[in-house]
C-alpha positions in Angstrom: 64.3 -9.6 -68.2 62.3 -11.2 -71.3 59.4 -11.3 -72.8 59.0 -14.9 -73.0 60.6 -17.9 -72.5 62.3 -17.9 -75.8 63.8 -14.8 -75.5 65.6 -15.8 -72.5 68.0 -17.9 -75.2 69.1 -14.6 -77.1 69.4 -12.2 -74.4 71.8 -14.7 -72.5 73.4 -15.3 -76.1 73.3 -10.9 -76.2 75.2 -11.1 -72.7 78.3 -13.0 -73.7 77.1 -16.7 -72.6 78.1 -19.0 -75.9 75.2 -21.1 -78.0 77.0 -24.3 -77.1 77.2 -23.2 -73.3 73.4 -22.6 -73.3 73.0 -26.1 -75.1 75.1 -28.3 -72.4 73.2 -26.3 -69.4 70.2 -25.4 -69.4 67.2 -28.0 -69.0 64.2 -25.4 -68.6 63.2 -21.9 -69.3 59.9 -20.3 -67.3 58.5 -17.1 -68.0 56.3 -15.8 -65.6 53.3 -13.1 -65.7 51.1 -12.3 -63.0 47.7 -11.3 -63.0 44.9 -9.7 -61.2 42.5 -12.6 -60.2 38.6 -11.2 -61.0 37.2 -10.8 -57.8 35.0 -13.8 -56.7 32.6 -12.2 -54.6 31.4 -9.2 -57.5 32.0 -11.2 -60.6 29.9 -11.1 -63.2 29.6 -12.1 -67.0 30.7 -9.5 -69.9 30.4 -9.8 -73.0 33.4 -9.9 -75.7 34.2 -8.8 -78.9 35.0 -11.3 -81.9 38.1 -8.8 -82.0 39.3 -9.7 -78.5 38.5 -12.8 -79.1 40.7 -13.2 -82.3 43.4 -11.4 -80.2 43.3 -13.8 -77.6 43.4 -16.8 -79.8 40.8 -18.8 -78.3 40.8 -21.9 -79.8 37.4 -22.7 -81.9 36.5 -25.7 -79.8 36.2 -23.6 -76.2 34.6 -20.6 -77.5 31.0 -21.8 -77.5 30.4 -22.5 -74.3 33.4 -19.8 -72.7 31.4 -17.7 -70.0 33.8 -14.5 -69.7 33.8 -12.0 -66.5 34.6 -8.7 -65.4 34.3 -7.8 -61.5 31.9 -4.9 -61.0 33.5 -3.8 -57.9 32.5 -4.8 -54.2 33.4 -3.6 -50.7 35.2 -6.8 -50.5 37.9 -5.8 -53.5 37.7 -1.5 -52.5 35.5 -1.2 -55.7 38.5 -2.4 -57.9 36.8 -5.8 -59.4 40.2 -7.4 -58.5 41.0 -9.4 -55.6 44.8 -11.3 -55.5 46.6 -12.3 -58.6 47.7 -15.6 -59.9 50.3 -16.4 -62.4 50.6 -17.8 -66.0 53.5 -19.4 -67.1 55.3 -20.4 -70.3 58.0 -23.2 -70.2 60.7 -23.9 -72.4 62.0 -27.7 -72.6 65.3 -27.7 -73.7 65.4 -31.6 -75.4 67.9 -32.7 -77.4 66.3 -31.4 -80.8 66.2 -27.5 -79.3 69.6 -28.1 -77.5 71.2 -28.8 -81.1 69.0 -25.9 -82.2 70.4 -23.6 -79.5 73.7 -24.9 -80.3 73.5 -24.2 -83.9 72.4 -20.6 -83.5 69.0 -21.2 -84.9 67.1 -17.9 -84.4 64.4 -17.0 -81.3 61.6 -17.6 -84.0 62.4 -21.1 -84.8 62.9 -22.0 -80.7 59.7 -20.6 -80.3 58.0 -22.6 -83.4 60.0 -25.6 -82.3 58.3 -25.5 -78.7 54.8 -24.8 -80.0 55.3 -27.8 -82.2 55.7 -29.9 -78.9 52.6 -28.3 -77.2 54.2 -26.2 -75.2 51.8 -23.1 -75.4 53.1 -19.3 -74.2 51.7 -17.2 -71.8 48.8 -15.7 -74.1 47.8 -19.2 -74.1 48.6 -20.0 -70.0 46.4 -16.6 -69.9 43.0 -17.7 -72.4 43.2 -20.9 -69.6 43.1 -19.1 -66.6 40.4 -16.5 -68.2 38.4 -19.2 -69.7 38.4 -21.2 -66.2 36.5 -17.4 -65.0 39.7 -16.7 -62.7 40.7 -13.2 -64.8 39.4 -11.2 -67.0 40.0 -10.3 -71.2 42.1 -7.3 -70.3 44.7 -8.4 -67.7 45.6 -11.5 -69.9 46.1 -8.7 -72.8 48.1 -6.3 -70.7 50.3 -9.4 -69.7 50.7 -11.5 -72.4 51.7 -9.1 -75.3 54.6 -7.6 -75.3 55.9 -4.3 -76.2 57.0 -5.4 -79.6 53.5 -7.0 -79.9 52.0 -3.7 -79.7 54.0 -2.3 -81.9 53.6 -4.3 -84.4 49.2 -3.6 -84.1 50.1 -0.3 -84.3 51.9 -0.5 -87.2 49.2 -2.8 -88.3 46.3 -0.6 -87.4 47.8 2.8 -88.7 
């Protein structure tokens, strides 16, 4: 019960299970999402916001050709634009530079860094694939990707 794969170090850490332990142990972390796949049948294209856009972290080089979709509702999904779901992931590696990391008590932040460093992307970035390959739409990878202290901290942001 995290909100990424990261997170899954400190909350076992928060449950009693020793840095070291963690270290020796575990080889791989997953977090999982799912989300509602944009029905194929009604889809259509929508345009987005530069703000959304931002949000969503796009990178520059897919944005100018990136078709985006919303399903306008069809007998075939009840009207809902949705038909199925499909996952996106983020994976932790635990190699021997993060396992001394781990083992060191180095903090969530810095495991996180560490495994962007090695191209590991998150789920907001599993998500921008899966929207930009026209399976889901802008708002279900935003609903599943950011996290409660995500929004927060927009809130804070924005107020």
């Amino acid at each position: 019960h995290t909100n990424d794969a990261p997170s899954a170090i400190s909350r076992m850490v928060y449950m009693g299970v020793e840095s070291y332990l963690l270290a020796s142990t575990v080889n791989l972390i997953i977090a999982q999402r799912l989300v509602r796949r944009v029905c194929e049948h009604c889809r259509e294209p929508v345009e987005v916001s530069p703000e959304i856009i931002k949000r969503l972290n796009v990178p520059a080089d897919r944005q100018a050709n990136a078709v985006y979709y919303h399903g306008r509702g069809c007998p075939k999904c009840s009207g809902s634009g949705y038909l199925g779901r499909l996952p996106i992931f983020e994976f932790l590696v635990m190699d021997r530079e993060i396992r001394d990391a781990v083992s060191s008590g180095v903090t969530e932040a810095k495991i996180r860094q560490m495994s962007r460093e090695r191209g590991y992307q998150g789920l907001l970035g599993s998500g921008v694939d899966r929207l930009l390959d026209g399976l889901t739409t802008t708002e279900e990878v935003l609903g599943a990707a950011f996290t409660e202290r995500d929004r927060a901290e927009r809130a804070v942001k924005h107020a």
